[in-house]
C-alpha positions, 0 to 999 in steps of 0.5 A: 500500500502506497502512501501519498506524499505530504502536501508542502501547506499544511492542512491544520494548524499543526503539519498533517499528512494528506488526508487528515484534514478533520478531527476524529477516528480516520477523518471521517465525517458524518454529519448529521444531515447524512449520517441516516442515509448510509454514507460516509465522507473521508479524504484518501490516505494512501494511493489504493483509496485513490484506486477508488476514486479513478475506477468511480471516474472512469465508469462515469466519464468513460462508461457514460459519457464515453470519454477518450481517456488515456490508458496508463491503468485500465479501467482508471482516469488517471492525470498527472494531477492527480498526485498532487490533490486531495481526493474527497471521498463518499463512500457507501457505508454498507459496502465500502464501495466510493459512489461520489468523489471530488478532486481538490488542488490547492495553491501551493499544489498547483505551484509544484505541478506547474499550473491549475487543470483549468490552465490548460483550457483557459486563460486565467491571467485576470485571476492571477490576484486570487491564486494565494487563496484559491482552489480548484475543483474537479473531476467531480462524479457520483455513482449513477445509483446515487445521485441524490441531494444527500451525497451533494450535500456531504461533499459540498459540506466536507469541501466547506470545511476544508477551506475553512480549516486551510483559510481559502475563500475561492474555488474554480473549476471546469464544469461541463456540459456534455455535448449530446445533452438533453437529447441535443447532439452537436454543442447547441445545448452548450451553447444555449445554457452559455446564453442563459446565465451569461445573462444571469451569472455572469462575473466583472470583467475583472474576473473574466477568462478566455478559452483555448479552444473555445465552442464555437458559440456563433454557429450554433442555435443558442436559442434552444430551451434547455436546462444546465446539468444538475452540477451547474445549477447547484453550483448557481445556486450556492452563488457561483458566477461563470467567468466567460464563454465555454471551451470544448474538451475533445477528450470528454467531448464536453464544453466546459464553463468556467465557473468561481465561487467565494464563501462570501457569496454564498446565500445565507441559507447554504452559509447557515449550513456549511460554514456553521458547520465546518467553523465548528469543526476547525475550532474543535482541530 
């Protein structure tokens, strides 16, 4: 069994190794909006548990979404990030199995591998100002036979308190929109959810970033009556703001939007819920 190298910022007030980011027998959490439904919430340890995560991936951007992803492991999505980040797990209390898992690259990660997965689909020189406290989520996935309100709200209550307990207040990440969406092939879905929320979510100019290989938003019908996928509009509703037009990923054959979100900006409800929670579980750290 492989242990993961240590983080080079330490993830308390004390210098942990990666994963033990929360108080309590193997860093579990179990709050108690979730703890009935079976679930728990770790961050991995030790590569095999990150094994977990990679197969989980791979069932749903390969399996599902039929993803070209490279074939360094069979059966795993496997980047050269992922050395670098924290992975948060959900896992299926009665069978140990990770139904839900998020990616976390912190700033002082991202400097060691030399930039931030979204660098390399955008331009994020307007976002150099906010690099000393920002994170960056992805690759993002719940098993097809969970994904319901109570494993979201684990991961994002988890996330919550890991920013709090680090002192980071941002977060960027690509989320994507798959370009047969809705029953829609082609990209015209894509296009037309950038229509609606760079009416409604768009952030300042100052925060703007351009794509690489943008979607070719202008040959596309943009005019189409369709709703984001599920992890946009939770994004949106927890106050996230698009920073600018989709770039497209032929390897997940996806358009991916660029999406910040600041704890300030989260509505009060959700801030009730997360921050309450996670202020908690750093002052007891």
């Amino acid at each position: 069994m492989k242990e993961l190298p240590s983080p080079t910022m330490p993830l308390s007030p004390v210098q942990m190794p990666r994963g033990a980011l929360h108080p309590g027998p193997d860093s579990v959490l179990s709050p108690p909006s979730v703890a009935g439904e079976g679930i728990r919430i770790s961050w991995a340890r030790h590569q095999d548990e990150v094994r977990k995560a990679q197969r989980l991936r791979y069932e749903v951007f390969a399996g599902e979404m039929g993803a070209r992803l490279p074939g360094h492991l069979p059966g795993h999505d496997v980047d050269l990030f992922d050395d670098y980040c924290e992975h948060l797990l959900v896992c299926d209390s009665n069978t140990g199995n990770v139904i839900g898992t998020y990616r976390v690259l912190t700033p002082e990660q991202a400097a060691r591998v030399g930039s931030f997965y979204a660098d390399l689909e955008f331009d994020l020189t307007r976002l150099r100002s906010l690099r000393s406290r920002m994170v960056e989520l992805g690759r993002s996935c719940v098993h097809p036979d969970h994904r319901h309100g109570g494993v979201i709200l684990a991961l994002w209550g988890a996330l919550m308190q890991f920013m709090v307990r680090n002192g980071l207040d941002v977060m960027i990440g690509c989320a994507s929109i798959p370009m047969t969406h809705q029953g829609l092939a082609g990209g015209h879905a894509a296009a037309s959810i950038w229509r609606q929320v760079r009416v409604s979510h768009l952030a300042p100019l100052d925060c703007h970033v351009l794509p690489r290989l943008p979607l070719p938003v202008q040959q596309l019908d943009d005019g189409i009556d369709v709703e984001p996928p599920a992890l946009i509009k939770g994004y949106l509703r927890l106050g996230a703001k698009v920073l600018g037009p989709p770039a497209w990923d032929p390897d997940f054959n996806t358009a991916d939007l660029p999406m910040m979100m600041r704890t300030q900006d989260l509505p009060s409800r959700y801030r009730r819920h997360f921050l309450a929670t996670a202020t908690t579980t750093a002052h007891l750290s």
